[in-house]
C-alpha positions as CSV (number, residue, x, y, z in Angstrom):
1,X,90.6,61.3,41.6
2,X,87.2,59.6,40.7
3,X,86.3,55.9,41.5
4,X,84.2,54.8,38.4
5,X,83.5,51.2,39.7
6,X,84.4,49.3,42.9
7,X,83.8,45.5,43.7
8,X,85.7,42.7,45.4
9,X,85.7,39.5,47.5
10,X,86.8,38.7,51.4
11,X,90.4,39.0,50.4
12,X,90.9,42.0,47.6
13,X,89.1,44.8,45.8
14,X,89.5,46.1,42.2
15,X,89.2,49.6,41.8
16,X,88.9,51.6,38.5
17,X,89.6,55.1,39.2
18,X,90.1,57.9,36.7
19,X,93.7,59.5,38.1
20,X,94.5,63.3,37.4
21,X,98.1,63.5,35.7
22,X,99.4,65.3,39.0
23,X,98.2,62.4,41.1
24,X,100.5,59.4,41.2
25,X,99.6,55.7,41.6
26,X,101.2,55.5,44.8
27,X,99.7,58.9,46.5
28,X,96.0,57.5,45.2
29,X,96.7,54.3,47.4
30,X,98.2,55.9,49.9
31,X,94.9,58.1,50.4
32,X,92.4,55.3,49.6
33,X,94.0,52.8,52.5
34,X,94.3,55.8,54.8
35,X,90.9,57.0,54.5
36,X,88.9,53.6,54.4
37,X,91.4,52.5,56.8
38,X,89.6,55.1,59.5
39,X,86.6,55.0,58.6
40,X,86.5,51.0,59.4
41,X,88.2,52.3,62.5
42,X,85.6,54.5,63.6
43,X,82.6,53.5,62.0
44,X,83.8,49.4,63.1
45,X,85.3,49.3,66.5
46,X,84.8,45.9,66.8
47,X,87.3,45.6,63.6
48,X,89.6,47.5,65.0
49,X,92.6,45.2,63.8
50,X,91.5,45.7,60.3
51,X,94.2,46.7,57.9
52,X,95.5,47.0,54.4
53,X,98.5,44.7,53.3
54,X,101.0,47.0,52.1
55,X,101.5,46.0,48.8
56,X,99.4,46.5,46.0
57,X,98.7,46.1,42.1
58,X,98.4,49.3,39.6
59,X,97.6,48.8,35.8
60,X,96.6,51.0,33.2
61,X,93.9,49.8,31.2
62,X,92.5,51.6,27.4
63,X,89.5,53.8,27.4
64,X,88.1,51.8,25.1
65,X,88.2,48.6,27.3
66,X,86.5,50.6,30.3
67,X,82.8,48.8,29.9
68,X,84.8,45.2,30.0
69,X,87.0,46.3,33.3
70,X,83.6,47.7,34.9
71,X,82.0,44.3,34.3
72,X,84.9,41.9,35.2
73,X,84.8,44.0,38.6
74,X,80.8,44.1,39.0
75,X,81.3,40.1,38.9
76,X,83.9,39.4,41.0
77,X,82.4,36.6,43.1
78,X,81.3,34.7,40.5
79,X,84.8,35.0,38.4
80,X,86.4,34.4,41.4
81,X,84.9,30.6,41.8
82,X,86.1,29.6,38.9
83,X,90.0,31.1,39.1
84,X,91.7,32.1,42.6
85,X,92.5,35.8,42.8
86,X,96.7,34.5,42.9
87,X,96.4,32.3,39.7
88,X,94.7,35.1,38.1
89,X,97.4,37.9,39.2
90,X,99.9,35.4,38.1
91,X,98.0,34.8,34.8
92,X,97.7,38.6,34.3
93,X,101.4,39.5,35.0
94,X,102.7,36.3,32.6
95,X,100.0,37.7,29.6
96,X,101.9,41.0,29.7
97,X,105.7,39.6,30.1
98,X,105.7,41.6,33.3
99,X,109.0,39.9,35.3
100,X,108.2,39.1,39.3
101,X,109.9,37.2,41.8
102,X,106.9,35.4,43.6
103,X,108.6,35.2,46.8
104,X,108.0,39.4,46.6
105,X,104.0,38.4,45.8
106,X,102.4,37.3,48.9
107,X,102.4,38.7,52.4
């Protein structure tokens, strides 16, 4: 697993990662939130209530669209004042047909 570009805001992060075929989605979370999750621990005491929310979104994206994702996620803050990180999840999961139940959304 390689992270080729990480950015966020106080309340998500985007991560691009390049995922061996014998890696799933779900094992590459499970080790990012375990890991980070200590090292707040450790390094942080005073955050010691930090924690991931359990759920999470996973989306492929075309090699040759990898300079735009690295951008959009070098920018967050600023694309993120003029769209909320919900409407544009929303936004993102309508533009693909991809069926939800927004009560399953939010925590």
């Amino acid at each position: 697993m390689m992270a080729v570009e990480i950015g966020g805001v106080a309340d998500h992060v985007h991560i691009l990662l390049s995922l061996p075929s014998t890696l799933s989605i779900a094992k590459a979370m499970q080790l990012i939130k375990g890991g980070s999750s200590k090292w707040v621990h450790e390094t942080f005491p005073e955050h010691r209530l930090f924690g991931w929310q359990e759920k999470y979104g996973a989306f492929s994206v075309s090699v040759s669209q990898l300079d735009k994702i690295i951008e959009y996620i070098k920018h967050q803050e600023t694309h993120h004042r003029k769209m909320t990180f919900q409407e544009e999840f929303l936004a993102l999961l309508k533009k693909h047909l991809i069926e939800y139940d927004e009560r399953y959304l939010w925590d």
